[in-house]
C-alpha positions in Angstrom: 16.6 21.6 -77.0 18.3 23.6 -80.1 16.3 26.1 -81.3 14.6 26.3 -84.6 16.2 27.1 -87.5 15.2 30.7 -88.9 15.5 30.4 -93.1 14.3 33.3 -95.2 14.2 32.4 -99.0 13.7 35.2 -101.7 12.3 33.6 -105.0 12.7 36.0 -108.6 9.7 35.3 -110.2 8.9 37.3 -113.6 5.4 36.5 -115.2 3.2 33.4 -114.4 5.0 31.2 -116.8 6.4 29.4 -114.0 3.5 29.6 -111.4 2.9 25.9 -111.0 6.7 25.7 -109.8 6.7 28.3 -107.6 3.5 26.8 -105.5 5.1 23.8 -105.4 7.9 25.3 -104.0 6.4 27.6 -101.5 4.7 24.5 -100.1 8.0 22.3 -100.4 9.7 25.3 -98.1 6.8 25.7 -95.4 6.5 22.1 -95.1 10.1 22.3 -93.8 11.2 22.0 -89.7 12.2 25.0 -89.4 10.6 28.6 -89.4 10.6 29.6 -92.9 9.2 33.3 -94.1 9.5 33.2 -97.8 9.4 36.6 -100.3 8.5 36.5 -103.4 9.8 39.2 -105.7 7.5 40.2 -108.9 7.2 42.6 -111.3 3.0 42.6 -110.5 0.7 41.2 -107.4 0.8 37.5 -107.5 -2.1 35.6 -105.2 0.0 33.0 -103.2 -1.7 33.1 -100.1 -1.4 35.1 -96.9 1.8 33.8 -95.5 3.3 35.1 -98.6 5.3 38.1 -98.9 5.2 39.4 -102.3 7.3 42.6 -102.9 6.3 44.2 -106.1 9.0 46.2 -108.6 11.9 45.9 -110.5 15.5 47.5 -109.4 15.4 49.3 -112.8 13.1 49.0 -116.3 15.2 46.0 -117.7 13.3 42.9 -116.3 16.0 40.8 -116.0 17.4 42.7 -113.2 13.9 41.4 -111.4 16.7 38.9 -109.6 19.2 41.7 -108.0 15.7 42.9 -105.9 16.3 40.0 -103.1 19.4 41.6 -102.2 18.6 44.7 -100.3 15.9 42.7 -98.7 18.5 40.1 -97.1 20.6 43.4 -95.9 17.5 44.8 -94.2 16.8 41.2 -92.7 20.0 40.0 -91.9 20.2 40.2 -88.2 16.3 38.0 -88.4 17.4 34.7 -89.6 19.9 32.0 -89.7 20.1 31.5 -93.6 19.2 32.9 -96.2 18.2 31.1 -99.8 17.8 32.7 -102.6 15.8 30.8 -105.7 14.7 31.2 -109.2 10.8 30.3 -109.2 11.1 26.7 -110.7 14.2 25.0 -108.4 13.1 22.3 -106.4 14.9 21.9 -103.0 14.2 19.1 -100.4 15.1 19.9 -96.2 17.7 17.1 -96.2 20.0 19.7 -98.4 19.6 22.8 -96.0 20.9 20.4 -93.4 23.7 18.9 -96.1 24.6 22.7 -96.3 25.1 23.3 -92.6 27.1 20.1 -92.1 29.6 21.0 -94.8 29.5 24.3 -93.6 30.8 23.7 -90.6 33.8 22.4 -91.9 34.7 24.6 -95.0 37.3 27.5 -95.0 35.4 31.1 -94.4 36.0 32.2 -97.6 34.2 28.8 -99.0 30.8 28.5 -99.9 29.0 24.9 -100.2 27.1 24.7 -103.8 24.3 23.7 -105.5 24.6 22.3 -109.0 21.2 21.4 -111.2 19.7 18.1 -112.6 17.0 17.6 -115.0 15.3 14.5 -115.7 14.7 13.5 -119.6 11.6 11.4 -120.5 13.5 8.0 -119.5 14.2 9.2 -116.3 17.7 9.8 -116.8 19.8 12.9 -114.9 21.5 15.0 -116.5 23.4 18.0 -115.4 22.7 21.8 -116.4 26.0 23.6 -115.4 28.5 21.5 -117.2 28.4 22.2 -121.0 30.8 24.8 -123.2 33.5 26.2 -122.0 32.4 25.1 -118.0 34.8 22.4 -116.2 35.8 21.4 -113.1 39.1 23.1 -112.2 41.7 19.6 -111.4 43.8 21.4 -108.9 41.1 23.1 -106.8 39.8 19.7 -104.9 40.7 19.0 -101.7 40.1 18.0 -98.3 37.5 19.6 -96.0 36.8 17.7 -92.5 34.7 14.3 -93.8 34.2 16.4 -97.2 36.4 16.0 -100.7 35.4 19.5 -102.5 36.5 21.0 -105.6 35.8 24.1 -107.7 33.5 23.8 -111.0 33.8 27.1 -113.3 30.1 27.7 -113.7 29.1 28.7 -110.2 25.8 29.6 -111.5 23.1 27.0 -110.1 19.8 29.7 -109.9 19.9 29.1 -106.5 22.3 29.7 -103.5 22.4 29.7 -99.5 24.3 31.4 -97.1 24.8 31.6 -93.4 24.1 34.6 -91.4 27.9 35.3 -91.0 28.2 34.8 -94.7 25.7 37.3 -95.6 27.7 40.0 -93.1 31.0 39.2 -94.5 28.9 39.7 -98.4 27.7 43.0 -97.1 30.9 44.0 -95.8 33.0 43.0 -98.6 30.9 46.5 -100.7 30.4 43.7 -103.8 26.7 42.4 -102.4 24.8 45.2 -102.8 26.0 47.0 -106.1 23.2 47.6 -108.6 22.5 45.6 -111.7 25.3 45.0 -113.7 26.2 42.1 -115.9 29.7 41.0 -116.7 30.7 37.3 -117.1 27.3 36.3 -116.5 24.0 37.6 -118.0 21.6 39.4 -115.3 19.9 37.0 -113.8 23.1 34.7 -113.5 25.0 37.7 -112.0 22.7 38.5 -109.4 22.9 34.7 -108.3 26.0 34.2 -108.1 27.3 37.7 -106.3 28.3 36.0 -103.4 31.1 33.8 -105.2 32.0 36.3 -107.8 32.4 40.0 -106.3 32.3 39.1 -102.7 35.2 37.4 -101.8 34.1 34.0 -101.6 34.9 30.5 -103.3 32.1 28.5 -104.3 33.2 24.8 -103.8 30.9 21.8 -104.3 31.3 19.1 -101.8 31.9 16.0 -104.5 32.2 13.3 -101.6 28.6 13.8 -101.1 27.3 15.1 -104.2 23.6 13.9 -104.4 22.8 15.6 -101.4 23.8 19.3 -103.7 21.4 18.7 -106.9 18.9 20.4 -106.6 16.0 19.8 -109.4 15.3 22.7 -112.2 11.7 21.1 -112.7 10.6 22.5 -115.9 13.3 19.8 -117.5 13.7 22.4 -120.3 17.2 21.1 -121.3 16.8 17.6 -120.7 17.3 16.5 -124.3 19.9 18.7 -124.9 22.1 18.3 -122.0 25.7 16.8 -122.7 26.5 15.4 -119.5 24.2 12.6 -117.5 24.6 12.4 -113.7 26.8 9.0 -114.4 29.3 10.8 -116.9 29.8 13.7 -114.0 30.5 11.5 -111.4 33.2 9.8 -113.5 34.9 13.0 -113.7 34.2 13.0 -109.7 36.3 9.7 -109.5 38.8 11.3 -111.8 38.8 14.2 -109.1 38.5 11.7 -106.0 42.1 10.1 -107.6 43.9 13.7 -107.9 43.0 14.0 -104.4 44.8 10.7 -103.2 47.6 11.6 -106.0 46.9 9.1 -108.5 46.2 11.0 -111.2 48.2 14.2 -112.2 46.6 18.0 -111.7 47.2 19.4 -115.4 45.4 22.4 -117.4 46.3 23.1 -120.9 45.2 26.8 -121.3 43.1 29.0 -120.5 39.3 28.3 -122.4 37.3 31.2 -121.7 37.7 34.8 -122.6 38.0 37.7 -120.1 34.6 38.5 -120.4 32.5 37.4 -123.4 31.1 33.9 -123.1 31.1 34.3 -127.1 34.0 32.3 -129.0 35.1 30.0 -126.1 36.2 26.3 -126.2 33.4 24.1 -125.8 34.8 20.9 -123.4 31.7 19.0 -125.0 32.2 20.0 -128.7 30.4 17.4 -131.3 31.6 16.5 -134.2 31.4 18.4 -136.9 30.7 16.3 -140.2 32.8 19.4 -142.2 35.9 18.9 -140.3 36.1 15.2 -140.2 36.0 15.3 -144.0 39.1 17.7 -143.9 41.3 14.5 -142.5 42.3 12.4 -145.2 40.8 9.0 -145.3 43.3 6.3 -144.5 45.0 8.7 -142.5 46.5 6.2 -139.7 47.9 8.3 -136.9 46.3 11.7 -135.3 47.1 13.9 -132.6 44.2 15.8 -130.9 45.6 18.9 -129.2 42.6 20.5 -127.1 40.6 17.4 -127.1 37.4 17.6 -124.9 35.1 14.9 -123.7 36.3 12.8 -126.9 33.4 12.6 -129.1 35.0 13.7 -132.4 37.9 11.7 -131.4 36.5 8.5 -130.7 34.8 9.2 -134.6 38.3 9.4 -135.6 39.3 6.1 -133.7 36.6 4.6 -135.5 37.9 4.8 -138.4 40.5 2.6 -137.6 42.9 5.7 -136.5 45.5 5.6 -134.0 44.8 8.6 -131.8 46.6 10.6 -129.5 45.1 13.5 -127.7 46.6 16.3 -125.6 43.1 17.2 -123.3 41.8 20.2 -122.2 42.5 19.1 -118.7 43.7 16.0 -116.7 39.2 15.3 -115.4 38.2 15.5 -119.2 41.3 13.8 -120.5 40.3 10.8 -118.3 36.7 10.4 -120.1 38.7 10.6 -123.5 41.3 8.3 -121.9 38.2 5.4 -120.4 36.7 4.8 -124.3 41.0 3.9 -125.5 42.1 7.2 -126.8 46.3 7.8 -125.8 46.2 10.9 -123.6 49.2 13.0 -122.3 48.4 15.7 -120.0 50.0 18.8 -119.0 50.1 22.4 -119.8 50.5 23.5 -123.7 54.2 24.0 -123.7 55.0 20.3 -121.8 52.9 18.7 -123.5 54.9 19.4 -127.0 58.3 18.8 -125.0 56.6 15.4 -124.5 55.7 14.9 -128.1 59.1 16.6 -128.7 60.4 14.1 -131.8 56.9 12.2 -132.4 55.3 12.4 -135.5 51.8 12.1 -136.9 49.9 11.7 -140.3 46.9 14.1 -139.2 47.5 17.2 -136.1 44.1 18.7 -135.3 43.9 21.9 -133.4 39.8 23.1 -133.2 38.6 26.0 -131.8 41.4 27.3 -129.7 44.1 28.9 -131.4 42.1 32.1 -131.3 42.3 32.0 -127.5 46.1 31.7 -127.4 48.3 34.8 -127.3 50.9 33.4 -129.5 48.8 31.4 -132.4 51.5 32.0 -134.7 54.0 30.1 -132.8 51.2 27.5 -132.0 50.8 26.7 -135.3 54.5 26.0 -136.3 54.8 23.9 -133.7 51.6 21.6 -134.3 53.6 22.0 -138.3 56.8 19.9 -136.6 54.9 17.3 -135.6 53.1 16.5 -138.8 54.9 13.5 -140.6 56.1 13.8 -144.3 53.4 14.5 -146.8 50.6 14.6 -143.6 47.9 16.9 -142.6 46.9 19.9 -140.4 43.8 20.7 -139.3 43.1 23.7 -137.9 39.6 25.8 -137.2 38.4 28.7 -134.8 35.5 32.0 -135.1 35.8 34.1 -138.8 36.0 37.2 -137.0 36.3 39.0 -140.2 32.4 38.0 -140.7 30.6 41.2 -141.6 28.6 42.2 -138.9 31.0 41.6 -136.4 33.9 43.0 -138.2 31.4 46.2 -139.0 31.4 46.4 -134.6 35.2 45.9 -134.8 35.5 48.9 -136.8 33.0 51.4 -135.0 34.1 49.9 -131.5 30.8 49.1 -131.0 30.3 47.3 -127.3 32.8 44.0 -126.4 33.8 44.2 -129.9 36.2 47.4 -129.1 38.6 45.4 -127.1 39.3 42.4 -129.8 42.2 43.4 -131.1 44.2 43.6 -127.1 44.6 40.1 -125.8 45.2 41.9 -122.4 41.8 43.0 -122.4 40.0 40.4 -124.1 41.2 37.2 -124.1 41.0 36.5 -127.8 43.7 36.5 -130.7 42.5 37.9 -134.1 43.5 35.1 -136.3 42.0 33.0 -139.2 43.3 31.8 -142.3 44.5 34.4 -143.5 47.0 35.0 -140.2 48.3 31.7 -140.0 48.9 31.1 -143.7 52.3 32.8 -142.8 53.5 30.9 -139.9 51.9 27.7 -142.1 54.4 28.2 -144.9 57.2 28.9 -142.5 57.0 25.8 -141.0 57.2 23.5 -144.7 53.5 23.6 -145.2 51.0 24.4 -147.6 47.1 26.0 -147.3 45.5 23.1 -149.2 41.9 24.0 -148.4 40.0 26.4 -146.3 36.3 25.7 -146.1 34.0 28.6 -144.4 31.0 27.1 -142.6 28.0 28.0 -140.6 26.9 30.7 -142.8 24.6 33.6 -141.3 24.3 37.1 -142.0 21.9 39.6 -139.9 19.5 41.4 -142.6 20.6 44.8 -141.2 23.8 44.6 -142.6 22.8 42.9 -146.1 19.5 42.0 -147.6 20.1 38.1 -147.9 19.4 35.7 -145.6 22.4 32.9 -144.9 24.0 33.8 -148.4 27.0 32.0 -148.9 29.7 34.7 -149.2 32.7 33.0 -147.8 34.5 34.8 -145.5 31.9 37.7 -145.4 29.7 35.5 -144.0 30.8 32.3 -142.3 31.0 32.3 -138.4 33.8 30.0 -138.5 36.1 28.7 -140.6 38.5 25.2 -141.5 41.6 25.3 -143.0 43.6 22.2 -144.0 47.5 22.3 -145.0 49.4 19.6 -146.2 53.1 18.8 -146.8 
């Protein structure tokens, strides 16, 4: 007879704003086979009954560092159990996963971790996905073959909830990145301290796609339902897209780099919508486009129905394929082979959104998107005005993040806008037609108006439109 498994599970919970969840969790958890203590970390006495451990205090004054607190206790406790779970107070988890987790476990690499990923559940009933939105996307040439699992890598490895084996915790420990203090870096506190183990430690988090509804776990408040971009059936037809790079019928490709080095401010959103300000910067009867940086497709298939003919160059070869399904012509590849394809092509409108700024060479981006626009077309080009006043007021006191903006080593970003590329524009045959700044804000710190309309002193981002 095997014996019982021994699961402790550390839930963060601040406040009582989530107490409904967290009872119905505790009870989900000691329902289970197995023998399950559970701790409950708090920043004040909770009443959840006496089987309940509830340790009291934060690591330091910030509250959001409540989450980091479940770590020391795992250390202490690591030679008592079998696994380890550690949960924000509202993610509902069912036995059949703990036992979905030690299946694929058992056949993963040791420095591979199975995931979690997050559904909610609109007022239809539909799923949708939390982690994929923005910048976040599944990386083509991570999936592979694991025993009876296909896995791949998804960028976000934040899920509010992870588990890991006994061993998994000891390597953690050993690796010196498990029990640093509060910190945030490419995550916000609470997402840091839950997602340690795949970050600092050494480990890969990979998400087991061949069996995916057994590792979606429920965020029950549904807080994002309605604003989710991606339902359950749009993610697993990036999953096909995934299962056919696997058997090698569909390429691996990534255009560039999306996100920064360390700022999730600025990035390239793979689920942008369209904005009603751009589209009126591509002239109407305009009967050929190229997309370069296209996302899920949304402002493209606009374009398309229009009666356009258009081309897109995707983020990725997983996106590219959604774009691809709803009739838009896709060519994959990296930035630089995907103009040698287009090498000699030409096009009424070329549409860059967004991206430039995270390129270290906009300049010689930009004349060659120019070469491809036919005789008296169209460029369209937009990205972040960081010359808007507050931030540039933090880029001239090197106040925080915004110290490191003007080193693309260190950053990620390029400073460029308008009045950067007008250069390279006119180099390349072209003129600035039109520059519209949009999305107009301005802290009242900094001026005593309230989304004035300033231009460039206070637009967060701007479009600019050149023309042959």
């Amino acid at each position: 007879m095997n014996p019982r498994l021994r699961l402790l599970v550390a839930i963060a919970s601040y406040g009582a704003g989530h107490l409904r969840y967290l009872k119905q969790i505790i009870q989900s958890y000691q329902s289970m086979d197995m023998d399950v203590d559970v701790v409950v970390l708090s920043e004040a006495p909770k009443e959840l009954g006496p089987q309940i451990e509830v340790v009291v205090g934060l690591p330091t004054n910030n509250p959001w560092t409540l989450p980091f607190a479940h770590k020391a206790i795992f250390a202490q406790r690591v030679d008592q159990y079998d696994l380890f779970v550690y949960s924000e107070d509202d993610i509902g988890v069912k036995e059949s996963q703990i036992h979905a987790f030690l299946s694929a476990s058992a056949q993963l690499e040791p420095d591979e971790i199975a995931g979690f990923l997050r559904y909610e559940v609109n007022e239809s009933g539909k799923w949708l996905l939390t982690e994929p939105w923005g910048h976040y996307h599944w990386k083509p040439e991570s999936v592979r073959r694991r025993g009876v699992y296909t896995v791949a890598e998804f960028t976000n490895e934040h899920a509010g909830f992870y588990i890991l084996t006994q061993e998994q915790l000891k390597r953690a420990i050993a690796s010196g990145g498990f029990l640093r203090g509060p910190c945030r870096g490419r995550y916000d506190w609470p997402e840091t301290a839950a997602t340690d183990p795949y970050t600092n430690c050494g480990f890969h988090k990979v998400i087991c796609i061949s069996a995916l509804d057994n590792f979606l776990v429920h965020h029950m408040p549904n807080r994002y339902a309605n604003e989710l971009p991606v339902s359950l059936a749009l993610f697993k037809e990036q999953i096909q897209t995934l299962t056919a790079i696997y058997e090698g019928t569909h390429p691996a490709s990534t255009l560039c780099e999306v996100e920064s080095k360390f700022w999730p401010r600025w990035q390239k959103s793979y689920y942008e919508r369209p904005s009603e300000e751009l589209l009126k910067m591509i002239p109407n009867g305009t009967r050929s486009i190229l997309s370069i940086g296209c996302g899920s497709g949304a402002t493209e298939l606009r374009l398309k129905a229009r009666g356009t003919e258009v081309t897109a160059a995707p983020l990725d070869s997983v996106i590219g394929n959604l774009a691809a399904h709803r009739g838009i012509t896709v060519v994959y590849g990296s930035l630089d082979e995907c103009f040698k394809t287009l090498d000699g092509r030409k096009f009424d409108c070329v549409l860059m959104t967004n991206l430039l700024h995270l390129l270290m060479n906009p300049r010689q981006i930009v004349e060659k998107c120019a070469r491809l626009v036919q005789d008296g077309g169209t460029l369209v080009l937009s990205g972040p005005n960081f010359d808007r006043i507050p931030w540039l007021v933090k880029r001239i006191f090197r106040i925080g993040h915004f110290s490191k903006l003007r080193n693309f080593g260190q950053s990620g970003f390029s400073m460029c806008g308008p009045r950067v590329l007008t250069g390279p524009i006119k180099s390349a045959g072209l003129r600035v037609a039109a520059v519209r700044w949009i999305n107009h804000e301005i802290n009242q710190r900094f001026l005593r108006v309230n989304r004035a309309r300033l231009g460039s002193l206070t637009a967060r981002d701007w479009i600019l439109q050149a023309r042959q």
